[in-house]
C-alpha positions as a printed NumPy array, in Angstrom:
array([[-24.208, -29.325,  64.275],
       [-22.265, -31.635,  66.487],
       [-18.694, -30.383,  67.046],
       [-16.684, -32.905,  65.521],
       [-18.271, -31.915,  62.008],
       [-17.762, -28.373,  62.464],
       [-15.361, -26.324,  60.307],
       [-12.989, -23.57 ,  62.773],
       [-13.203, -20.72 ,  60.455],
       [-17.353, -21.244,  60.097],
       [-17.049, -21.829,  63.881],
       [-15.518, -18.565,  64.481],
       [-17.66 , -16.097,  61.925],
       [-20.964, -17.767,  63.634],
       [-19.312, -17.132,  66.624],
       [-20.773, -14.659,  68.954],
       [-17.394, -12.502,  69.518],
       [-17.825, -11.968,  66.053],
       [-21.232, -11.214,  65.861],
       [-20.56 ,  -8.339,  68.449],
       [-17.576,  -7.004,  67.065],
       [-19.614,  -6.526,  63.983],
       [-22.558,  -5.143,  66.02 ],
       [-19.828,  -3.034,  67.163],
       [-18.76 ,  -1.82 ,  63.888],
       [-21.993,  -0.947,  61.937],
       [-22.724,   1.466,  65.469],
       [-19.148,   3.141,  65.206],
       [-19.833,   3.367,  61.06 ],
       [-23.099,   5.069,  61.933],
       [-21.629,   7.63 ,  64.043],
       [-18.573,   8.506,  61.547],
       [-21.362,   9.018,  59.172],
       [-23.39 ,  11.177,  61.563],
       [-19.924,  12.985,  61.991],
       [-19.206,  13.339,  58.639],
       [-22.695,  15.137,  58.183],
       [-21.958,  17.733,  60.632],
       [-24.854,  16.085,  63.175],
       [-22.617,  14.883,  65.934],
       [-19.101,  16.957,  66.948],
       [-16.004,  15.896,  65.291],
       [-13.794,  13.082,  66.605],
       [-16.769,  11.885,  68.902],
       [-16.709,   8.654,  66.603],
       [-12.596,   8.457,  67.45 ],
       [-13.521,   8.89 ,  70.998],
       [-15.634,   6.061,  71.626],
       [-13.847,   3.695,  69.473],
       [-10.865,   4.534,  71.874],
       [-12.871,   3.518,  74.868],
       [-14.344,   0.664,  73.217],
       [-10.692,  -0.578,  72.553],
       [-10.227,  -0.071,  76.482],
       [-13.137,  -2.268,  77.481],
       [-13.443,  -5.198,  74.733],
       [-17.101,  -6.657,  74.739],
       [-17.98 ,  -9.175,  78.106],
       [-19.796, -11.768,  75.999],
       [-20.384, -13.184,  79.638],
       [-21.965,  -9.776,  80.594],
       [-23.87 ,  -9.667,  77.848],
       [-25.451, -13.228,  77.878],
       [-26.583, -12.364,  81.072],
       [-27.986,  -9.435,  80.333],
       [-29.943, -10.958,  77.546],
       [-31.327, -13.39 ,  79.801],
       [-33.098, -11.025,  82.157],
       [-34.347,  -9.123,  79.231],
       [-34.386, -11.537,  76.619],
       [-33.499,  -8.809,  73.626],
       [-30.006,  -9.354,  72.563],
       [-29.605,  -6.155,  70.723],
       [-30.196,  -4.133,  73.896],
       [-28.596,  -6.15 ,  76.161],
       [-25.539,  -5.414,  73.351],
       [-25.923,  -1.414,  73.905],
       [-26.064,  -1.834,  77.759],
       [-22.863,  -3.469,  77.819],
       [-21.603,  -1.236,  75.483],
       [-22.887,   2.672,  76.898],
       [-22.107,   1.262,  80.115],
       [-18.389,   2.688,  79.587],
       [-19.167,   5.938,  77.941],
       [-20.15 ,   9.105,  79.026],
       [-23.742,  10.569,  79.247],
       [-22.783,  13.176,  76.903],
       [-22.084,  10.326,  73.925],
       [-24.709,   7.866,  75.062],
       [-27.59 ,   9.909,  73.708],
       [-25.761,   9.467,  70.073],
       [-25.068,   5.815,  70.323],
       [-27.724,   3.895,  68.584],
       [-29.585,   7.183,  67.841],
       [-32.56 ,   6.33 ,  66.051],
       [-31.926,   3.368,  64.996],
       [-33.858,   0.288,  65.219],
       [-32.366,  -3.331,  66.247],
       [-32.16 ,  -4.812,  62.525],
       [-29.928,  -1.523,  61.332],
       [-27.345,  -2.666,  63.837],
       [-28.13 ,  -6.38 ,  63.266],
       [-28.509,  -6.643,  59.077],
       [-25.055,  -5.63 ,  58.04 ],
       [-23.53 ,  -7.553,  60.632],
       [-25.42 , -10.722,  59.466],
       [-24.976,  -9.707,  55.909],
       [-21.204,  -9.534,  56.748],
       [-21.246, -12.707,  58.391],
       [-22.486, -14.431,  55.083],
       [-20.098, -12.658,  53.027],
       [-17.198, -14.367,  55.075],
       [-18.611, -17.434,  54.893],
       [-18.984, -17.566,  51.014],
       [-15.723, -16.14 ,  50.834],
       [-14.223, -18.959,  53.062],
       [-16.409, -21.626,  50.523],
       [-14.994, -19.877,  47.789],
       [-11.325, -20.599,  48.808],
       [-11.895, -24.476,  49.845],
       [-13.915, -24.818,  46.73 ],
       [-11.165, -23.659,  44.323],
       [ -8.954, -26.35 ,  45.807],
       [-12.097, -29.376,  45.229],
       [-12.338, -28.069,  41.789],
       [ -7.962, -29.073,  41.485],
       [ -8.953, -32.32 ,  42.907],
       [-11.473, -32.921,  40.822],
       [ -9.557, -32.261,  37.608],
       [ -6.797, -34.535,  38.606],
       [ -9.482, -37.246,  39.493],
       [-11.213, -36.763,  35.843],
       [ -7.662, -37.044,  34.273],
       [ -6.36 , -39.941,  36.709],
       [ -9.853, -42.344,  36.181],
       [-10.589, -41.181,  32.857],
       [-10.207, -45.362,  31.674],
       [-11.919, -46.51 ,  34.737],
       [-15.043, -48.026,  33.561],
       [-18.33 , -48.252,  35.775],
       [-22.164, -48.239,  35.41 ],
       [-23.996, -45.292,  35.638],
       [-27.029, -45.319,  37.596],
       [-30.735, -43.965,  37.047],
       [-33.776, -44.462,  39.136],
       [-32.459, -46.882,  41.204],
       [-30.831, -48.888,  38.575],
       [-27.633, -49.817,  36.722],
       [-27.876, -47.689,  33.789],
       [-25.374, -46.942,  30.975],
       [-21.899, -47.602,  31.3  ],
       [-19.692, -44.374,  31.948],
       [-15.78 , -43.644,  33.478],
       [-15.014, -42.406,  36.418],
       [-13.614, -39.691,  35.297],
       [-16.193, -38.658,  33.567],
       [-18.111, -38.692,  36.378],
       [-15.52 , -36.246,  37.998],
       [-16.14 , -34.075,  35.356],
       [-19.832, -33.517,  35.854],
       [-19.314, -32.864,  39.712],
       [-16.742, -29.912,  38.221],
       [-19.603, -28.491,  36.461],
       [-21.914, -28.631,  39.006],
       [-19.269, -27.22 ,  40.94 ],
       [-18.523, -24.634,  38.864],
       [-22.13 , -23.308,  38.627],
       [-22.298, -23.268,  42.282],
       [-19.505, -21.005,  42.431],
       [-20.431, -18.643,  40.165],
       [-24.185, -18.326,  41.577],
       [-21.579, -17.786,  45.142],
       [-19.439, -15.053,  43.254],
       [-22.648, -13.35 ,  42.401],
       [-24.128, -13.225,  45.236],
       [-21.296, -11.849,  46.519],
       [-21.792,  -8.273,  45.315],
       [-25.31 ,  -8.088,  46.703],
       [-23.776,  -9.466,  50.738],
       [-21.971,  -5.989,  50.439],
       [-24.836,  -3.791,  51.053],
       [-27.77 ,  -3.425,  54.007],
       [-30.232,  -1.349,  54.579],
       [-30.372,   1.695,  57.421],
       [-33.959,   2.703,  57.476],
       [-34.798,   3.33 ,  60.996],
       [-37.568,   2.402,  63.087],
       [-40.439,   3.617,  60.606],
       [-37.81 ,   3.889,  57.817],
       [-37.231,   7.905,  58.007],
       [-33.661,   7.117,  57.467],
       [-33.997,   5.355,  54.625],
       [-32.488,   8.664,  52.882],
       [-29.244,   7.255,  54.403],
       [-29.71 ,   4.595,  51.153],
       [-27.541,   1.591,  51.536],
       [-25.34 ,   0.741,  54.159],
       [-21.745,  -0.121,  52.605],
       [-19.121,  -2.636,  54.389],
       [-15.601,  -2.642,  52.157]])
C-alpha cells in the first residue's frame, strides 16, 4: 500500500519491531512454561529476559542476517543467542519448529488489528446514526443493476450501511476469541501435548 493511505497504528503492528518483539515473547513464554514444568532451572526464563532488555533486537542485524540465509526465523535466534550464554542457548528455541515461534505472533498481530477496527468502527457506526437522523427527508433514487431504481432517503440509506456495519463487527468480535489461541506442536507435532498456546 502506498504510504499516504496507510493507517500509523496498522503501520506499526505490521511493523517488523513488532513482529520481533512478539517473536520475542512467544520464546520467553515457552521457556516460563518449560520452567514452570520443572524441565529448565528456575529463574532461567528471568535471566534471559534481563539480557534481552540489555540488548533490544538490531532489526538492521537481523535483515542482514536474513539475507545471507534467507530464513527469517533463524536469522531471529542468531541475533537473539548471540547475547546469551552457552549454558541457556541449548534451551532457547528447544524443539521447536519456526511456525511455533511465528503463529502466535501472527495470530497476535491480527488480534491488534481487529481490535484497532473495532475502536474506529464504533465511532463510523455514531456517524452513521447522526447521518440516518440528519438526511432522513432527503429524497434520492435508489439504484439497481445499473439503473435508477426506487426512490429512497438518504438516511435510509445510512441505515443499511449501519447494519452492514454492524454484522461486520460482530463476525470481528467473534473472531476475536479464536485470535487468542495458537498452536505449539513441534517439528513432527510431539508437543502438541503442550495443547494451545494462550496470549492474555
Amino acid at each position: 500500500m502506498h504510504e499516504r493511505y496507510e493507517d500509523q497504528k496498522i503501520r506499526e503492528i505490521w511493523s517488523n519491531k513488532f513482529k520481533l518483539d512478539l517473536w520475542q515473547l512467544t520464546e520467553l513464554a515457552v521457556l516460563q512454561a518449560k520452567e514452570n514444568l520443572g524441565k529448565i532451572p528456575l529463574e532461567t526464563t528471568a535471566k534471559i529476559s534481563e539480557i534481552f532488555q540489555e540488548h533490544p533486537i538490531d532489526i538492521d542485524w537481523w535483515k542482514k542476517r536474513d539475507g545471507e540465509i534467507n530464513h527469517d526465523l533463524n536469522a531471529f535466534l542468531e541475533e537473539r543467542m548471540r547475547w546469551l550464554p552457552p549454558k541457556w542457548q541449548k534451551d532457547f528455541h528447544e524443539k521447536m519448529t519456526s511456525y511455533d515461534t511465528e503463529e502466535p505472533a501472527f495470530a497476535s498481530m491480527l488480534r491488534a488489528s481487529v481490535e484497532y477496527v473495532l475502536e474506529k468502527s464504533a465511532i463510523f457506526k455514531e456517524t452513521l446514526k447522526s447521518m440516518a437522523k440528519k438526511y432522513r427527508f432527503v429524497v434520492m433514487f435508489a439504484e439497481t443493476h445499473g439503473q435508477d431504481a426506487q426512490v429512497q432517503s438518504f438516511g435510509k440509506r445510512c441505515l443499511c450501511w449501519l447494519q452492514d456495519l454492524n454484522a461486520s463487527e460482530a463476525a470481528l468480535t467473534e473472531t476475536i476469541k479464536n485470535l487468542r489461541y495458537s498452536k505449539l506442536s513441534g517439528a513432527v507435532e510431539n508437543y502438541r501435548i503442550s495443547r494451545l498456546f494462550r496470549f492474555q
